[in-house]
C-alpha positions in Angstrom: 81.2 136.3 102.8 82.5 133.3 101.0 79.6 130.5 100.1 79.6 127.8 102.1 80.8 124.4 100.0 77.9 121.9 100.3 79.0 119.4 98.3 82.4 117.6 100.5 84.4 115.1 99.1 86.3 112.1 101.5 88.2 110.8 98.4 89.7 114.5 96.4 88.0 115.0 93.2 91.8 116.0 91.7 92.1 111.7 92.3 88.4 110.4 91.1 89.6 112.1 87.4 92.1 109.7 86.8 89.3 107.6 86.1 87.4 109.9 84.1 85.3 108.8 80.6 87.4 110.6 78.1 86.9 114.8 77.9 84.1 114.5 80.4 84.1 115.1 84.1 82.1 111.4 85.0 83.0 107.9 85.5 81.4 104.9 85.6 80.2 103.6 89.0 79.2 100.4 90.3 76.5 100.5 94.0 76.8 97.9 96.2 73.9 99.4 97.9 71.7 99.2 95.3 73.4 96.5 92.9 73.2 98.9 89.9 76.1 100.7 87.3 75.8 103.9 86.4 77.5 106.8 85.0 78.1 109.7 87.5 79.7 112.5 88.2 83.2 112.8 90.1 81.3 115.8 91.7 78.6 113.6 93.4 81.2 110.7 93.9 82.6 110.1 97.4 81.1 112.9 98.9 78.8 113.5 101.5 77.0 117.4 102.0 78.6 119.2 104.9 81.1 116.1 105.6 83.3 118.4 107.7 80.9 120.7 109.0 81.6 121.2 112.6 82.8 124.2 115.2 85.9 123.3 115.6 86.3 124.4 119.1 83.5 122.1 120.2 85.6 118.8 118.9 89.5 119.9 119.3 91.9 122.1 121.3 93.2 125.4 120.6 96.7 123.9 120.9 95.5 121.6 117.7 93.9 124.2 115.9 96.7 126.8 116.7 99.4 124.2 115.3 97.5 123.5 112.0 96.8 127.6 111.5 100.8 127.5 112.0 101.1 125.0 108.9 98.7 127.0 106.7 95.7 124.9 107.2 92.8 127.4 107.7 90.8 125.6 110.4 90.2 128.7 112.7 88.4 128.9 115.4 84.1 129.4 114.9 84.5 128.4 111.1 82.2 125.5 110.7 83.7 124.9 107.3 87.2 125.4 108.4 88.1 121.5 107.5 86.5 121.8 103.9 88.8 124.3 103.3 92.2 123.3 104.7 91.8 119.6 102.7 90.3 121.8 99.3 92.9 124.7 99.7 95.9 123.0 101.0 96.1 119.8 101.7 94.7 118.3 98.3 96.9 120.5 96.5 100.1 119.4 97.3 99.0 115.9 97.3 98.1 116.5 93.6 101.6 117.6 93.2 103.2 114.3 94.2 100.8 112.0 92.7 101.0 113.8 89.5 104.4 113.4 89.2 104.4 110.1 89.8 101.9 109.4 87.4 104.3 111.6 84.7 107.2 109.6 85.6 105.6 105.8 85.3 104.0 107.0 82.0 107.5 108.3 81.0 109.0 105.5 82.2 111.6 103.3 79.7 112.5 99.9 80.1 116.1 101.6 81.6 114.4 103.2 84.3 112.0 100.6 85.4 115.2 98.6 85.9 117.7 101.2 87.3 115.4 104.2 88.8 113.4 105.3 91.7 110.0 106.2 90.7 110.3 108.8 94.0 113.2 110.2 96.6 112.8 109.7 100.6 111.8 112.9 101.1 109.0 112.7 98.7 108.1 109.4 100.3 107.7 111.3 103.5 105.8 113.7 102.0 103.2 111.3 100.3 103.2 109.1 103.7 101.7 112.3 105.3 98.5 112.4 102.7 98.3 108.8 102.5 97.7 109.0 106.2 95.0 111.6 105.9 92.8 110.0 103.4 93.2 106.7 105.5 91.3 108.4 107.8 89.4 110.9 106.3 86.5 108.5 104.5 83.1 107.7 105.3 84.3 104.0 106.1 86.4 105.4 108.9 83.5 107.4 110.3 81.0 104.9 109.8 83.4 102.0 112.0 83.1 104.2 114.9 79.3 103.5 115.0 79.4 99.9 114.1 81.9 99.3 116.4 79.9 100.6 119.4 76.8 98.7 118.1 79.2 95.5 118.0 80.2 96.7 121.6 76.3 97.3 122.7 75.8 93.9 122.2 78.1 92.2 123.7 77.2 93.8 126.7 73.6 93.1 126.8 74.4 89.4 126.2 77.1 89.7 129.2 74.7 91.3 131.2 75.8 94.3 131.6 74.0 97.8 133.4 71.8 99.7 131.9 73.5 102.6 132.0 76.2 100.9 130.6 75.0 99.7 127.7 73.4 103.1 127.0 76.4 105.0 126.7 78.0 102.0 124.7 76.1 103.6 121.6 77.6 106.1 119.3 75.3 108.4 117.4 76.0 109.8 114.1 76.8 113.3 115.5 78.8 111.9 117.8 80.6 109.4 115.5 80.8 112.4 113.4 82.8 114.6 116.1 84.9 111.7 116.9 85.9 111.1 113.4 86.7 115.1 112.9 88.9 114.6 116.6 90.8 111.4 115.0 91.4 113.4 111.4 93.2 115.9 113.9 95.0 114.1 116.1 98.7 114.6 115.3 99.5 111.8 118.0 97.1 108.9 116.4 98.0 111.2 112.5 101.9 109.9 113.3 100.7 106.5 114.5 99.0 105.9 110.8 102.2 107.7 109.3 104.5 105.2 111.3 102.9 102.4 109.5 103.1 103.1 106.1 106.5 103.9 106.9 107.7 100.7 107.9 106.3 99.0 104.6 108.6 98.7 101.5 106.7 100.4 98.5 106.8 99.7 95.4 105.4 101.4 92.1 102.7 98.6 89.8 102.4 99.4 86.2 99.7 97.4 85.0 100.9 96.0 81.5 97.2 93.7 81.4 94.2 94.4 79.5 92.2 94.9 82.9 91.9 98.3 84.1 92.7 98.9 88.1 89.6 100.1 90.3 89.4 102.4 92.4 86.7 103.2 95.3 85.3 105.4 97.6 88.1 103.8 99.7 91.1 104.1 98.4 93.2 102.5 100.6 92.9 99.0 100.7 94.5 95.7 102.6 94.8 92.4 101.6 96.0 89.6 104.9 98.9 87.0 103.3 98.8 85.6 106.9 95.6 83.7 108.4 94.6 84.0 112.4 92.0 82.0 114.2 91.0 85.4 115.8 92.9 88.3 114.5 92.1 89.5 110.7 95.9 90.2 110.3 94.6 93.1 107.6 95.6 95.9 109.5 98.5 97.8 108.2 100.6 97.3 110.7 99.9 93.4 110.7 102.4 90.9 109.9 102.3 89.6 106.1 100.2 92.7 105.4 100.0 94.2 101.6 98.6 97.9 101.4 97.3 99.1 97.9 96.8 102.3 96.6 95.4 102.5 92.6 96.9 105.8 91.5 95.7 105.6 88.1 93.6 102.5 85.9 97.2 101.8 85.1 99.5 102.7 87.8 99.0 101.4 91.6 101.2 102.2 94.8 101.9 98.6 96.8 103.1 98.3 99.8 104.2 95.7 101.6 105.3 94.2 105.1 109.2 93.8 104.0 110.0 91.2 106.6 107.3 89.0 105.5 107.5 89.7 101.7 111.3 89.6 101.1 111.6 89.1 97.4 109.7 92.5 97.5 112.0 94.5 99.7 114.4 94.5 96.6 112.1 96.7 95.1 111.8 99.3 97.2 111.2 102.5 95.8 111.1 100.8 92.8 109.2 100.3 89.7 107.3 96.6 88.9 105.4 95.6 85.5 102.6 93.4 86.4 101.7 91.2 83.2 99.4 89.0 85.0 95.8 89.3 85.1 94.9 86.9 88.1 97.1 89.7 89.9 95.0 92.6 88.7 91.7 90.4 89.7 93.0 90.1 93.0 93.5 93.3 93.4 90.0 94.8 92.5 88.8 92.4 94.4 90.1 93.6 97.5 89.3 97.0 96.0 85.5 96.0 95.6 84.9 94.4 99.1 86.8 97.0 100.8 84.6 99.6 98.9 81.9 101.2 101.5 79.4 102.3 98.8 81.1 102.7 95.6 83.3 100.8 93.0 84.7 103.3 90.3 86.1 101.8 87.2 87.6 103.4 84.4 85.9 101.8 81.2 82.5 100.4 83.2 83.7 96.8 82.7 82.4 95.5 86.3 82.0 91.7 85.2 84.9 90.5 88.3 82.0 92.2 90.5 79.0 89.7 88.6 81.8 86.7 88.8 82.8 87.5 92.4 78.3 87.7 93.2 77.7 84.6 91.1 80.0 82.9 94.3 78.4 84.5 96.9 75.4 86.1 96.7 76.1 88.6 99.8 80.0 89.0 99.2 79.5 92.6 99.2 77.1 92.8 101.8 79.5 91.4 104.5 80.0 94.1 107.6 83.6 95.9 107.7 83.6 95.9 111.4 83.2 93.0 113.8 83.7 91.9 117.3 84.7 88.5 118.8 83.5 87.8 122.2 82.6 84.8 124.5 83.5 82.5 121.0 80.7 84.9 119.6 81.0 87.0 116.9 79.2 90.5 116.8 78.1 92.5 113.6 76.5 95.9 113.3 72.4 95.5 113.1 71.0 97.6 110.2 69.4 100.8 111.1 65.9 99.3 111.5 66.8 96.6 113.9 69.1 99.5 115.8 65.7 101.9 115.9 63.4 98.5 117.0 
């Protein structure tokens, strides 16, 4: 019998190396938890033991699990660690493929081609949108905003008065946020939802010419809102104005953009784009940092934006990811203590 894999990762390990300290398999590590740097390995980065653990047949249907056996996936039916698998043995592999040719061709790259070439076709686009997709979903942030959002939703409901019974079954536990975050990760229908949105966005292919190196997170995927609401956070990725980032590399970084918002960008699309300016690699890592549910990951340990962005605001990377508007009241998640009082 195989050993079971206790060790899962939500952001692959074949991505955390791109930030690697030279000929070793660590990084350096900044913990908004704890406010401390560190030097860690990708091993014990953006992972969680048993992540994926679950039987599969207590979360999806056999019409699910059939379709993804079809497309080589190995998440069978009684195999707790059938998930683990499919993402280590599959999934993550062909999503090394495309990123590591990317990564080959921007590093290749001439002056010619940066003016003249795509940096990948349409199909490989599709391809990528696919994994892009599935690490959206697949982090601890995403599991973690289906218990803050029913918290959020648990109070509301006590202040509007709401049954009992009601506001009982408002909460989410872990092993239920847990099942429901397994149930999203294999929803084809809500899978091609995700997939539809990055679709619609023009991308385009950063090579960062500055001195700063790009960060990267235990959340990848990040969004930055060019467009302010009075209610709406207009961050979403299918919101208007909306710019998606993706750091492939300390150097390289995937941006995509709402086209009918950004039009000087749509020119690019597909396309490569030197970035020379520093305030636009700040801004960036940034977004990076606050978006970050644990851990910021930075190629050379330089972390002083994250002392600069503190010396501001003291909480800035305390701040909840999830809230709820209600009543002209707005509701955050309560801490685990005040959720147990």
């Amino acid at each position: 019998m195989a050993q079971k894999k206790k060790k899962q990762h939500y952001v692959p390990q074949f991505y955390l190396n791109a930030w690697s300290i030279p000929e070793s398999h660590q990084t350096y590590v900044y913990d908004k938890e704890t406010d401390s740097c560190r030097v860690n390995n990708i091993t014990d980065v953006a992972m969680e033991n048993g992540f994926y653990d679950v039987v599969p047949e207590d979360v999806i249907s056999k019409e699910v699990l059939d379709w993804f056996c079809e497309k080589g996936i190995p998440v069978k039916q009684g195999q707790s660690q059938g998930l683990e698998d499919g993402f280590a043995e599959v999934i993550e592999k062909e999503f090394s493929e495309i990123l590591h040719t990317i990564i080959q061709r921007a590093h290749e790259a001439t002056p010619w081609h940066i003016k003249n070439c795509f940096f990948l076709s349409e199909e490989w686009k599709a391809e990528l949108i696919v994994h892009l997709s599935l690490q959206f979903v697949r982090t601890k942030s995403m599991r973690k905003s289906f218990q803050e959002a029913s918290d959020c939703l648990n109070q509301a409901l006590v202040d509007m008065g709401a049954p009992s019974s009601m506001v009982e079954e408002s909460m989410v536990s872990e092993v239920e946020a847990k099942n429901m975050h397994v149930q999203t990760l294999l929803d084809i229908d809500y899978l091609s939802m995700i997939a539809a949105a990055f679709s619609r966005l023009s991308w385009i292919l950063g090579i960062n010419r500055t001195a700063i190196k790009l960060y990267t997170s235990d959340n990848p995927i990040v969004t930055y809102a060019h467009i302010n609401h009075p209610i709406l956070s207009m961050s979403g990725i299918n919101s208007e104005g909306v710019e998606v980032l993706f750091p492939i590399t300390p150097d390289i970084v995937l941006i995509m953009v709402d086209g009918s918002f950004h039009k000087d960008c749509v020119p690019y699309e597909r396309r490569y784009l030197e970035i020379t300016n520093e305030q636009t690699i700040e801004r960036y890592n940034g977004t990076i940092a606050l978006q970050a549910e644990r851990t910021v990951i930075s190629a050379d340990g330089n972390f002083s934006l994250l002392q600069r962005m503190k010396a501001k605001q003291a909480d800035v990377f305390k701040q909840p990811h999830t809230s709820l508007r209600y009543g002209g009241k707005v509701y955050q998640p309560r801490n685990k203590q005040e959720n147990e009082g």
